[in-house]
C-alpha positions as CSV (number, residue, x, y, z in Angstrom):
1,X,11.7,22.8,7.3
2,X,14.0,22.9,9.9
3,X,12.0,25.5,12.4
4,X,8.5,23.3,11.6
5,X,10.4,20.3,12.3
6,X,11.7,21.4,15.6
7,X,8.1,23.0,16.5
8,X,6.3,19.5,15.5
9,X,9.1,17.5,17.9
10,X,8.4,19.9,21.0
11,X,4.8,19.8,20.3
12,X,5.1,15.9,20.5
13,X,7.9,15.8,23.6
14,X,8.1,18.9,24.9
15,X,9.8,22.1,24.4
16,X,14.0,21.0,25.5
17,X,14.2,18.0,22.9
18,X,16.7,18.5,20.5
19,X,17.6,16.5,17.6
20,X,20.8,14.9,18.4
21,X,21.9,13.1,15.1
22,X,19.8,12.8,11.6
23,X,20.8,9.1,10.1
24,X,20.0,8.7,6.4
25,X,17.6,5.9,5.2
26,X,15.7,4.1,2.9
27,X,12.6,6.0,1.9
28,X,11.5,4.7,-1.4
29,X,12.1,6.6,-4.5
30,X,9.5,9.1,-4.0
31,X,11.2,10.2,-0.5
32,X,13.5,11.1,1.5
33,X,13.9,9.6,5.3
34,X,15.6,9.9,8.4
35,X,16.3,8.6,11.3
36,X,16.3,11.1,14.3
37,X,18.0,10.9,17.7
38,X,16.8,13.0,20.4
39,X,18.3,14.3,23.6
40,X,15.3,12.9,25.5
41,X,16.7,9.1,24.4
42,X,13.9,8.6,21.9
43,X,14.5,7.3,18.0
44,X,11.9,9.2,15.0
45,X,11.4,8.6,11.8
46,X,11.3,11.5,9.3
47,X,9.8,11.4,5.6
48,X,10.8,14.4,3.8
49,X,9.7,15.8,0.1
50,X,10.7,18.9,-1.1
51,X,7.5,18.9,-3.7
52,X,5.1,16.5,-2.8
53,X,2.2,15.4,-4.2
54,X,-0.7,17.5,-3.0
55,X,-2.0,15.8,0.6
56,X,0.5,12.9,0.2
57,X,1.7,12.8,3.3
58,X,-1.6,13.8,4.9
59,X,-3.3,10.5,3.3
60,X,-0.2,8.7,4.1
61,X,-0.5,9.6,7.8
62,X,-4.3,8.6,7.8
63,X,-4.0,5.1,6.1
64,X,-1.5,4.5,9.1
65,X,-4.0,5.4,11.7
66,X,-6.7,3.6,10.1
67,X,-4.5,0.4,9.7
68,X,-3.4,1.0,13.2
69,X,-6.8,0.6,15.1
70,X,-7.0,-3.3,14.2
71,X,-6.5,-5.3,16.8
72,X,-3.7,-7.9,16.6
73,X,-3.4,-7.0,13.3
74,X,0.5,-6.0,12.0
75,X,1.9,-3.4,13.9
76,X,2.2,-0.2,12.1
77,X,4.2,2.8,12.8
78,X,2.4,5.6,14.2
79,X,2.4,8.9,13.2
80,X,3.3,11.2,14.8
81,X,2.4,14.2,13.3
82,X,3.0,16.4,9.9
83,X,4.3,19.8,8.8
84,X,2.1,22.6,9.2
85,X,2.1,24.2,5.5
86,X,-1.3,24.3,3.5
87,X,0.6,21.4,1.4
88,X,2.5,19.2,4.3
89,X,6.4,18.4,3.4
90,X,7.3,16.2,6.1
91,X,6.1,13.4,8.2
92,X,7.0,11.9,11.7
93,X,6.6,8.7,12.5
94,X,7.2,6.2,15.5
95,X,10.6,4.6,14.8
96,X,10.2,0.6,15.1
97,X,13.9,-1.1,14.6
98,X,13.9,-3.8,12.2
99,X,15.5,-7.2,12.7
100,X,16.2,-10.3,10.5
101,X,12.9,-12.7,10.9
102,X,12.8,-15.9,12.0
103,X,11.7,-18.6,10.6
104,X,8.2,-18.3,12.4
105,X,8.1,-15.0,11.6
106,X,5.7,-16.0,8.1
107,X,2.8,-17.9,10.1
108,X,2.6,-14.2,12.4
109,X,2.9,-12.5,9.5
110,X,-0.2,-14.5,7.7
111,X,-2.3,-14.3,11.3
112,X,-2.3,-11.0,11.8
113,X,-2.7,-9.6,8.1
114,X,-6.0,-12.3,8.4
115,X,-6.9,-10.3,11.4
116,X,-6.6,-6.8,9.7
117,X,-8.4,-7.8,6.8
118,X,-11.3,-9.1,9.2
119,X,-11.8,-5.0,9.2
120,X,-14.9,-4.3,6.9
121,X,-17.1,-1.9,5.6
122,X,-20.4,-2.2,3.7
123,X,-18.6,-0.4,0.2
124,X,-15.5,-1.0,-2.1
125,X,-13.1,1.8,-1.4
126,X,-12.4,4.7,0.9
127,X,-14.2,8.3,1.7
128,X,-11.3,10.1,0.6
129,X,-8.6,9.2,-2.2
130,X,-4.5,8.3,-1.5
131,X,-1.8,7.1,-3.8
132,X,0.1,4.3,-4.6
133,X,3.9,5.1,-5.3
134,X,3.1,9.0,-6.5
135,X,0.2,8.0,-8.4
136,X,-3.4,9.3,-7.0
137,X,-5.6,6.3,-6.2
138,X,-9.2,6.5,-6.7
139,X,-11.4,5.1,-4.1
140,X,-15.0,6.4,-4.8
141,X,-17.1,3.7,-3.4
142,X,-18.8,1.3,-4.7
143,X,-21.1,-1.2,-3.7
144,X,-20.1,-3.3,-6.3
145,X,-16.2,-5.0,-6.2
146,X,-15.6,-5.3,-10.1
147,X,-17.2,-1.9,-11.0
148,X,-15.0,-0.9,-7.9
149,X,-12.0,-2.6,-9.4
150,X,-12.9,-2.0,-13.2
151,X,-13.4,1.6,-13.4
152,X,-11.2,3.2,-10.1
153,X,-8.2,0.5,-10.5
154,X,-7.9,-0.5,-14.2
155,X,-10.0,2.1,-16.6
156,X,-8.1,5.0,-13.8
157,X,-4.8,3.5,-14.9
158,X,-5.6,3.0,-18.7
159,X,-6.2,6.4,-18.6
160,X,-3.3,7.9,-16.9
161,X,-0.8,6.0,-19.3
162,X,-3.1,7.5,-22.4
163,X,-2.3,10.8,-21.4
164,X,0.9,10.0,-20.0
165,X,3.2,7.7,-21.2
166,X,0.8,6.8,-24.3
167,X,-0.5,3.1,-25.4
168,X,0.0,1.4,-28.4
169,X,-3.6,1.4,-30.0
170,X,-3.5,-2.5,-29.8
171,X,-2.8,-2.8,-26.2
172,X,-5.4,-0.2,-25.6
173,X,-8.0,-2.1,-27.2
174,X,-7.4,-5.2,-25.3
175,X,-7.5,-3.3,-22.3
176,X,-11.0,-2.3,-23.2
177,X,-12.0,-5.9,-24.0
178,X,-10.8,-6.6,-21.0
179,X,-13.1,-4.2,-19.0
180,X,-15.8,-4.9,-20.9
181,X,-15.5,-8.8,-20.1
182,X,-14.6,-8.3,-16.7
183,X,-17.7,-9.1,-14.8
184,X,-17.2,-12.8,-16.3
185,X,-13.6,-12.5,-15.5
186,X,-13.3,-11.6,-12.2
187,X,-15.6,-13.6,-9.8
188,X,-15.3,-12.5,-6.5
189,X,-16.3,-14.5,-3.8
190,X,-19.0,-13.3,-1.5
191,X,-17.7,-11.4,1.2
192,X,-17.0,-8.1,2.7
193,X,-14.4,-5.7,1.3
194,X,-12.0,-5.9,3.7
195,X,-9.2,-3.6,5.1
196,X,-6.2,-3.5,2.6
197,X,-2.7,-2.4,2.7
198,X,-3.1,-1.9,-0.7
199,X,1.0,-2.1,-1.6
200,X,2.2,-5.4,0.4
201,X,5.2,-6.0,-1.5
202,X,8.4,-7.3,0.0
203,X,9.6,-3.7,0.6
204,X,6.5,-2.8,2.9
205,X,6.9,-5.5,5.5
206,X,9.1,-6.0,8.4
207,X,10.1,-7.9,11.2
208,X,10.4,-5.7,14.6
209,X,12.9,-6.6,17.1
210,X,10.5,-8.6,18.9
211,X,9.7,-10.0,15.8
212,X,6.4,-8.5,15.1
213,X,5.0,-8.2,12.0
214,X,5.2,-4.4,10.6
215,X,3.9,-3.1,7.5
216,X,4.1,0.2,6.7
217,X,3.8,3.0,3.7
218,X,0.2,2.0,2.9
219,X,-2.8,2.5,-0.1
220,X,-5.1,1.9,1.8
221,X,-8.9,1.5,1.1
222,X,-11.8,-1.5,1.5
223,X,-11.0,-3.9,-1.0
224,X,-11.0,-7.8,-1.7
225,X,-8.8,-9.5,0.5
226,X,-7.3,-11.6,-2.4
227,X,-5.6,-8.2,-3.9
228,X,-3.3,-7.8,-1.1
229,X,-2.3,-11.9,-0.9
230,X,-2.2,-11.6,-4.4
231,X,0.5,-8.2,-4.2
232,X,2.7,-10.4,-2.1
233,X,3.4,-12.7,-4.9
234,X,4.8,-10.0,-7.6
235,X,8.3,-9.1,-5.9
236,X,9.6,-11.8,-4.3
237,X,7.3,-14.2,-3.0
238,X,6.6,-15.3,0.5
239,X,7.2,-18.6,1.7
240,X,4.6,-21.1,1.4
241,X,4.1,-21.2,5.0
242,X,2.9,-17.4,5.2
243,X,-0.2,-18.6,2.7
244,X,-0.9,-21.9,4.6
245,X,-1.1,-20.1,7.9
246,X,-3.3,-17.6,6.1
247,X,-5.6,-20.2,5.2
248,X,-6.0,-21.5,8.2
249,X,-6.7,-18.6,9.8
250,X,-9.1,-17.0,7.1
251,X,-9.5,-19.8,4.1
252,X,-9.9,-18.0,0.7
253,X,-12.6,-19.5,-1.7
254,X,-12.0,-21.1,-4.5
255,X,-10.5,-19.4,-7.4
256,X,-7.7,-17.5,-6.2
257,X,-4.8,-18.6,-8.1
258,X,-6.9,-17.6,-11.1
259,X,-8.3,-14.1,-10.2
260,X,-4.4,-13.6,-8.7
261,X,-3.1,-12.5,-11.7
262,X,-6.2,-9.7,-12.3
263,X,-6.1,-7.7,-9.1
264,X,-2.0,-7.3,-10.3
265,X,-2.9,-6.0,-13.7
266,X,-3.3,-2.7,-11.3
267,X,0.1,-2.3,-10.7
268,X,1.8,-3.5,-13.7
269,X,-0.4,-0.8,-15.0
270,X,0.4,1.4,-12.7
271,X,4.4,0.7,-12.6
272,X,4.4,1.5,-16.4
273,X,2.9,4.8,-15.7
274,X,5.9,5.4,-12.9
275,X,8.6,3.6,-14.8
276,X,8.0,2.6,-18.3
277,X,9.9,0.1,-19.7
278,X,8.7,-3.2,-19.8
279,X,5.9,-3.2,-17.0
280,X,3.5,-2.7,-20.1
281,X,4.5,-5.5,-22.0
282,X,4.3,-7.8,-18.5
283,X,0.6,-5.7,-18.1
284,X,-0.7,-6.7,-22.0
285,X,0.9,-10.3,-21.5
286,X,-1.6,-10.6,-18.1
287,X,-4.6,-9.3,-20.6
288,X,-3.5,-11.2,-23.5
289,X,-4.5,-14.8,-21.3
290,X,-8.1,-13.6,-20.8
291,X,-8.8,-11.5,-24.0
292,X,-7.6,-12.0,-27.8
């Protein structure tokens, strides 16, 4: 790693940077990261994985870009490039130094995550697929957002913790009762998918220095709107400024509180199938309100 690593910087900076000091960081659980300094003055940030996923960091670096092309959206870090093997190991991002927010910080926050999901395209999902955590997300399009959200985000889950982790055969069964009811279940409103982090809990967004709004290890794909506001809610809520300002800048329509709890079946789902333990009985307690 070393030898790509120092290839990739001189590729980027030129061929006399050196790394000066590597400072350990928070990278998640799936990660490692660093923190580079260079002789040339500038800051990096390295993600490292021994055994990645296949084209993990590759999709990670392309959700970045695409997240990055919004204007006055949140800043994002940019990459900077990846390892050269046939599966990539590393990736190097723009370092952006985080500060404690103040208190306006949730009204920017709302304002330009309204501006990002302004982003559209005519389909539900993405041309190519990511992850969220270490689990592969679908997004084969669809023109359709619940048999987007039904069959690539719930029935793709309910699968995966079949073969993985197992389901009781109860639970199971209300999963498909809930699927099959869905279309009653989940009205979306009539919009646009729009541009989604896809993962906007607490741990993905920052304030800079300067006190921009950052986000940053993404699932990106073209989704409704509501699924991201409704992401901020599971770990530690925002405060109720952020949503007021979001409303103000891009209302939601009726409904929301209710179809909330739905679009976070996906990862209660999906954080039983990377952790276990009680995410299932917090994911059949979300079906058990809209199915017997």
């Amino acid at each position: 790693m070393k030898q790509n690593l120092q290839r990739l910087l001189e590729s980027v900076y030129g061929a006399d940077v050196q790394i000066k000091t590597a400072k350990s960081t928070t990278g998640g659980c799936i990660n490692q990261a660093q923190v580079l300094s260079l002789s040339n003055g500038e800051h990096v940030f390295l993600k490292h994985n021994a055994s990645p996923p296949e084209n993990f960091f590759t999709a990670e670096a392309k959700g970045l870009r695409l997240l990055g092309r919004t204007k006055n959206g949140p800043r994002v870090p940019r990459p900077l490039g990846i390892s050269p093997e046939p599966n990539p190991k590393f990736l190097l991002l723009e370092y952006i130094e985080s500060s404690t927010s103040d208190n306006k910080f949730p009204t920017r926050f709302a304002r330009a995550l309204a501006e990002m999901h302004r982003e559209t395209q005519e389909q539900y999902g993405l041309d190519h697929d990511n992850y969220i955590g270490s689990t592969v997300q679908k997004n084969d399009m669809e023109p359709d957002g619940v048999t987007f959200f039904r069959d690539h985000r719930i029935r793709f889950q309910q699968e995966l913790a079949r073969n993985t982790r197992g389901l009781p055969t109860d639970v199971d069964r209300r999963l498909d009762r809930f699927c099959d009811k869905l279309e009653t279940l989940l009205d979306p409103p009539d919009e646009k998918p729009a541009l989604l982090h896809g993962d906007l809990w607490s741990g993905n967004y920052f304030s800079s220095k300067d006190q921009t709004p950052c986000i940053f290890d993404p699932a990106v794909y073209f989704g409704p709107r509501e699924a991201d506001l409704a992401m901020t809610e599971m770990f530690g809520r925002l405060p109720q400024e952020f949503y007021s300002a979001y409303h103000e800048a891009f209302p939601l329509k009726p409904g929301y509180t209710q179809r909330k709890e739905i679009y976070n079946l996906y990862h209660l789902l999906n954080h039983y199938n990377l952790f276990g333990g009680s995410y299932l009985s917090s994911a059949d307690q979300t079906v058990r309100a809209y199915v017997d």
